[in-house]
C-alpha positions as CSV (number, residue, x, y, z in Angstrom):
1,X,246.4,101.0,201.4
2,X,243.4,99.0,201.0
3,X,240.0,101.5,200.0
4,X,236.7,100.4,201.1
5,X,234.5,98.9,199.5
6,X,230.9,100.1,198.8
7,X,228.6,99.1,201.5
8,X,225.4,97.4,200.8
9,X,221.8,98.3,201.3
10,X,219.1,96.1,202.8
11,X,215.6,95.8,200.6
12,X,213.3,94.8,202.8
13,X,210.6,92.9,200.3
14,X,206.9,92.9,200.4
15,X,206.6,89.5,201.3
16,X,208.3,90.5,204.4
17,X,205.8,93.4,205.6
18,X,202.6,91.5,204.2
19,X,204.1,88.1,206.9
20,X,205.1,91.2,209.6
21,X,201.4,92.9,208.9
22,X,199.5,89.8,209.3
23,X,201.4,88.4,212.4
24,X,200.9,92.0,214.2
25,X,197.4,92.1,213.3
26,X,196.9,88.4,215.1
27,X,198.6,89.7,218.2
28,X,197.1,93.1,218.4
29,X,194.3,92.6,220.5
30,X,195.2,90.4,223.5
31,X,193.1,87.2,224.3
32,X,190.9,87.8,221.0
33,X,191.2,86.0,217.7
34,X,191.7,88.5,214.9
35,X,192.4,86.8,211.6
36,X,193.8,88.8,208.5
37,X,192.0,87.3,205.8
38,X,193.8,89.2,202.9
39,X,197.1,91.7,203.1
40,X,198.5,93.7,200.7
41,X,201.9,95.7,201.0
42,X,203.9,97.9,199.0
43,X,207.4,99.1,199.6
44,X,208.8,102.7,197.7
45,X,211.3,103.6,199.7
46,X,211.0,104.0,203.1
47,X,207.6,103.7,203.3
48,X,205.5,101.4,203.0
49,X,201.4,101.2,202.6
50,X,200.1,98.1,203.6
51,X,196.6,96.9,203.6
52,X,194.6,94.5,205.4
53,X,191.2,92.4,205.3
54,X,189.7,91.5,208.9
55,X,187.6,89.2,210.8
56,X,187.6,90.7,213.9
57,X,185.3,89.1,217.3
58,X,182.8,90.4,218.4
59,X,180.2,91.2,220.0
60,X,183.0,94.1,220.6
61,X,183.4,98.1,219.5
62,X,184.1,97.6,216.2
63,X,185.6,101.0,216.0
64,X,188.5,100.8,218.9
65,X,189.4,97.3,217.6
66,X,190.5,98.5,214.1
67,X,192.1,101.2,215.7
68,X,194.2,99.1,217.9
69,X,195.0,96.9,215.2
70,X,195.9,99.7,213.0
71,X,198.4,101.4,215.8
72,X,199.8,98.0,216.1
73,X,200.6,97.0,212.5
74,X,202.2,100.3,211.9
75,X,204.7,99.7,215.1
76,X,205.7,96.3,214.4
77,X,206.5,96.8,210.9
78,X,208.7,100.3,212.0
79,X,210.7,98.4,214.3
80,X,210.8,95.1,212.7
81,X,211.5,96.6,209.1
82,X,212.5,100.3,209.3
83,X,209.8,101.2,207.7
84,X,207.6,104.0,208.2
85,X,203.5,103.2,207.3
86,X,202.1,106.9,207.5
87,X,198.5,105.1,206.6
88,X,197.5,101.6,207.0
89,X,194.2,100.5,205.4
90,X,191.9,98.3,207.2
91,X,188.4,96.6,206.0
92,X,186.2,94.7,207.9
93,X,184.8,91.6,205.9
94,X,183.8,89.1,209.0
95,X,182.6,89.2,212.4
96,X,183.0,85.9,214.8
97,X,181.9,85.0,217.9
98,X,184.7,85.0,220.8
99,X,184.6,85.6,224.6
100,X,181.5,87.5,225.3
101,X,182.1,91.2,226.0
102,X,179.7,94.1,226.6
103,X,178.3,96.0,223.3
104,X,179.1,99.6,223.6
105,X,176.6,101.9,222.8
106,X,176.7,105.2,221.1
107,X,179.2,108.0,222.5
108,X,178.3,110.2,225.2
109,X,176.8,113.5,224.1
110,X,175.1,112.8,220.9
111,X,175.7,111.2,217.6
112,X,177.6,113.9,216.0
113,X,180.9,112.5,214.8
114,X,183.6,113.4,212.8
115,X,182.8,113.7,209.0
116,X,183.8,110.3,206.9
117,X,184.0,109.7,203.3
118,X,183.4,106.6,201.1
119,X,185.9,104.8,199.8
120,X,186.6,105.2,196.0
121,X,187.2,101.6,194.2
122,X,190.1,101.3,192.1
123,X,187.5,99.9,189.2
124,X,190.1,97.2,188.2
125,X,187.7,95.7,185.3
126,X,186.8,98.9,183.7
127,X,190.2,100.0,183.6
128,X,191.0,96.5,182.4
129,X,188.3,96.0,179.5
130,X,189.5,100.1,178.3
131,X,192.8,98.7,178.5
132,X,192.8,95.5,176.8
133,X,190.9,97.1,174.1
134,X,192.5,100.0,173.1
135,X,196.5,97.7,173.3
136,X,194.8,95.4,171.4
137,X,193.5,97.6,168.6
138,X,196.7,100.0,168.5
139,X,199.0,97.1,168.9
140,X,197.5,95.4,165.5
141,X,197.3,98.7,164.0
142,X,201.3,99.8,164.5
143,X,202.3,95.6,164.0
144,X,201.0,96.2,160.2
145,X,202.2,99.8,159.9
146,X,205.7,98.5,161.0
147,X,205.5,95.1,158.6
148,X,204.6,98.1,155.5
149,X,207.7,100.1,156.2
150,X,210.4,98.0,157.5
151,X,209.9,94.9,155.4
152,X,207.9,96.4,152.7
153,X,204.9,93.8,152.7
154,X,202.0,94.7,151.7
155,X,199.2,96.0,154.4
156,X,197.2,93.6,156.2
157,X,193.8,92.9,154.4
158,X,191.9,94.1,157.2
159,X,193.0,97.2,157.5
160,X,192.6,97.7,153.6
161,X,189.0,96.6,154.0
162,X,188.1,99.2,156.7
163,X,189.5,101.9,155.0
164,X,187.7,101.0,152.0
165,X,184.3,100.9,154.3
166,X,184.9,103.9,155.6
167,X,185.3,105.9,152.7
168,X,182.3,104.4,151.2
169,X,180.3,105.4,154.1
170,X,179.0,109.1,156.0
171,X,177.8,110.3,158.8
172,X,174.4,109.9,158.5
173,X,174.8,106.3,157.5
174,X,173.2,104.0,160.2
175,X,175.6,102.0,161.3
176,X,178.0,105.1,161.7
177,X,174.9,106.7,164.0
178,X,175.4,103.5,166.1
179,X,178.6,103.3,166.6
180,X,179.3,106.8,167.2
181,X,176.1,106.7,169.8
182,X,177.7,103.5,171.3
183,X,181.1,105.3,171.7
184,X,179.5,108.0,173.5
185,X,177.5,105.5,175.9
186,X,180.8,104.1,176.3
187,X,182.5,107.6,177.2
188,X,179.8,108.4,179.2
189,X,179.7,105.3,181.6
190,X,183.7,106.0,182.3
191,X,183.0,109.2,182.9
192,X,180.4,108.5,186.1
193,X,182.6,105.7,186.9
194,X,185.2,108.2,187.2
195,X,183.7,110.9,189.3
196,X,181.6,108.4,191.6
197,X,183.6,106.9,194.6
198,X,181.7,103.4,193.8
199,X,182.5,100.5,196.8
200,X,179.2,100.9,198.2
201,X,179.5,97.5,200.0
202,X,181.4,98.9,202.6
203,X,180.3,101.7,205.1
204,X,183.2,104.4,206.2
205,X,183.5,104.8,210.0
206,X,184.3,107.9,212.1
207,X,186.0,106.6,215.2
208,X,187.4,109.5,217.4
209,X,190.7,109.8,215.5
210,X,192.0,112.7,213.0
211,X,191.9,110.7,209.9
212,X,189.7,107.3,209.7
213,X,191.3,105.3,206.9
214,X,188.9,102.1,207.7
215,X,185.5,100.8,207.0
216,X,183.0,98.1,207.6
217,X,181.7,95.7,205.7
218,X,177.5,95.9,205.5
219,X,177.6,91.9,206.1
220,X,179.8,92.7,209.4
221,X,176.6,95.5,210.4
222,X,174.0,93.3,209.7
223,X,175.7,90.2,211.2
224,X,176.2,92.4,214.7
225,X,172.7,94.0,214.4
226,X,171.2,89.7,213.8
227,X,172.8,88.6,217.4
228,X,171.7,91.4,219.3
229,X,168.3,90.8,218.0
230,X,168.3,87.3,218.2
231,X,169.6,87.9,222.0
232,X,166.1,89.6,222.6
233,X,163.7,87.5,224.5
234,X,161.1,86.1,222.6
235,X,162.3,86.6,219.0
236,X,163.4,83.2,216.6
237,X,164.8,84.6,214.0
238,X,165.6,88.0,212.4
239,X,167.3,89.1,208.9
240,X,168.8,92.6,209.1
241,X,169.3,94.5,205.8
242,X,171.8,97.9,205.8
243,X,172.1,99.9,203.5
244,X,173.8,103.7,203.9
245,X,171.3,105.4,205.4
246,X,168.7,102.6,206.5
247,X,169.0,99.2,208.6
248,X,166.1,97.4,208.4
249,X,165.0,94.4,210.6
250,X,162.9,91.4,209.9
251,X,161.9,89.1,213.0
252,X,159.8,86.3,213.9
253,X,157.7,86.6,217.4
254,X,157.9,82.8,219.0
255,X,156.3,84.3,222.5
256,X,155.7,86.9,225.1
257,X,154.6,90.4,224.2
258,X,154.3,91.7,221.1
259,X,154.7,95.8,222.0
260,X,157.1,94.6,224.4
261,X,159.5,92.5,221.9
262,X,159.4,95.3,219.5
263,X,160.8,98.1,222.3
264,X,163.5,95.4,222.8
265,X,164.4,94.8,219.4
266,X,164.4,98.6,218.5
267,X,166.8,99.0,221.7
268,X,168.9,96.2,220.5
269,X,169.4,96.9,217.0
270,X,170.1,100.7,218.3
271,X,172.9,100.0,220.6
272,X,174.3,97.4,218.2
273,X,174.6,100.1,215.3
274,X,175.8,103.0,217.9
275,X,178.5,100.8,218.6
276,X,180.4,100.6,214.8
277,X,181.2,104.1,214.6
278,X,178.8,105.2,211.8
279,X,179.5,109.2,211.3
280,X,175.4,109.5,210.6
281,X,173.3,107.1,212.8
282,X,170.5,105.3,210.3
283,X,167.3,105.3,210.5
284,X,166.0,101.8,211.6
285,X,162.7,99.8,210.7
286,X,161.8,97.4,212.6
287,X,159.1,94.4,211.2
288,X,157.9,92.4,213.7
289,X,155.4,89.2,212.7
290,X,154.4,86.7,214.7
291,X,155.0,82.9,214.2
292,X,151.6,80.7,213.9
293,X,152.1,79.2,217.0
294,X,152.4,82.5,218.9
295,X,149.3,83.2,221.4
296,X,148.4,86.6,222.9
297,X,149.0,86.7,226.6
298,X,145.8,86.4,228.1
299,X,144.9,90.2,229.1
300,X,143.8,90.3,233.7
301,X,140.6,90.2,233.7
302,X,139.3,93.7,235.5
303,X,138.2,93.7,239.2
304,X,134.0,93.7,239.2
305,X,132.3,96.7,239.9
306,X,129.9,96.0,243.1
307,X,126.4,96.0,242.2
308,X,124.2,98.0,244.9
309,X,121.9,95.2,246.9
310,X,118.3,95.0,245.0
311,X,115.9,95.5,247.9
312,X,113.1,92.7,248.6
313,X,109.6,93.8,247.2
314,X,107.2,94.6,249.9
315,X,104.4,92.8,250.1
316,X,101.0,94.7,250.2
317,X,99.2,94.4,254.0
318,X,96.2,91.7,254.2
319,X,92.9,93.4,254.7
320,X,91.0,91.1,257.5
321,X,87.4,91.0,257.0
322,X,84.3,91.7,259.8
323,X,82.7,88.9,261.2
């Protein structure tokens, strides 16, 4: 009798979900061009937590497109892979133009949404620079210790000369003051970096959904917020700067009104921001300067007020005299 052998198990690699993840973020939005500008996967177990960088079209709700694209990576890779992708990560770095679509304002019954919270950065260079400088210290330190006591050489010179410096200097020495106030510096700036959430580039949305996992870039906002107001009739050009809680406009009046270009770029830049989902609407600023070449429109001049008729002088009656 012949036993069985051991079956085999199928890995499915991260190359694999990172090509799956891109390819179902192309096709998750029907007749638009989405383009997934960075992906990044990892695979323990059955799970897998993949995450993407976007360009998405617009002018579009910035909002239900990541969500579509987020229901739709998570799908494909289950049944392509067997994977399950509890949370899928999705930034927002571009917006470009596509097939024109109506901007979608803020939600019906106020702008209370749910609450969001910034994104915390992985601070990959200070974790590096602590890193690389405590290996490289410890590693030259136990190197010599293990030279001294498995070959018996003699320690390395440098670590004979800072002993020797230490124990000819205190702790009121100056150079001890420094580098004891430079350690603390030191201490102290890992410290904030490790209680702050940091990634203040990008703005954390609040789609309607239980858990929003996605943000936008502030180059995405202000791009959106620049070709609604550059839609506005009578406005060249306009620079939009947003920061977390203030989006502030810069545009040049070429002609027409100026009270009534500002209205329209206030209600422009307003329904632009209303449609990306921020949980707390900013406040907005709007400047608005004329170019040189811009005229007033001649005011209508007012109706005149009739004048009542001047009556004729009379003349005095002629005294005739006796002949």
């Amino acid at each position: 009798m012949i036993t069985p052998s051991q079956r085999g198990t199928t890995t499915v690699s991260e190359k694999a979900v990172r090509r799956i993840a891109g390819r179902a973020a192309a096709e998750a939005l029907p007749g638009r061009a989405v383009t997934a500008t960075g992906v990044t996967a990892a695979v323990r177990g059955q799970r897998a937590e993949v995450s993407l960088d976007l360009a998405l079209p617009y002018p579009a709700t910035v909002a239900d497109s990541v969500g579509l694209v987020q229901e739709h990576v998570a799908t494909r890779i289950r049944q392509l892979s067997g994977l399950d992708v509890p949370r899928a990560e999705v930034s927002v770095r571009a917006l470009r133009a596509d097939a024109p679509l109506l901007r979608a304002g803020p939600p019906a019954g106020g702008d209370a949404r749910p609450a969001a919270r910034r994104w915390w950065s992985s601070r990959r260079l200070p974790v590096a620079v602590v890193t690389g400088a405590a290996a490289l210290v410890c590693g030259a330190l136990t190197l010599d210790v293990a030279r001294v006591r498995l070959l018996g050489l003699p320690p390395a010179r440098w670590r004979g000369d800072a002993v020797d410096w230490l124990s000819t200097h205190g702790a009121g020495d100056l150079p001890v003051v420094l580098g004891g106030a430079g350690a603390a510096l030191t201490g102290l700036v890992l410290v904030v970096l490790a209680v702050t959430p940091g990634q203040r580039r990008l703005l954390p949305l609040s789609p309607p959904v239980d858990q929003p996992v996605f943000a936008l870039d502030r180059s995405a906002v202000s791009a959106l917020v620049e070709e609604a107001v550059s839609d506005v009739a009578g406005i060249g050009r306009a620079r939009v700067r947003v920061g977390r809680r203030r989006v502030l406009v810069r545009a040049r009046l070429s002609f027409g009104d100026r009270e009534a270009a500002r209205v329209g770029v206030e209600a422009a830049a307003r329904l632009a921001v209303g449609g990306c989902a921020l949980p707390r609407a900013p406040r907005l600023r709007v400047r608005l300067q004329p170019d040189q070449a811009w005229r007033q429109s001649p005011a209508a001049d007012p109706a005149p007020v009739p004048q009542p008729a001047e009556k004729a002088p009379v003349a005095p009656p002629t005294q005739g005299r006796q002949t």
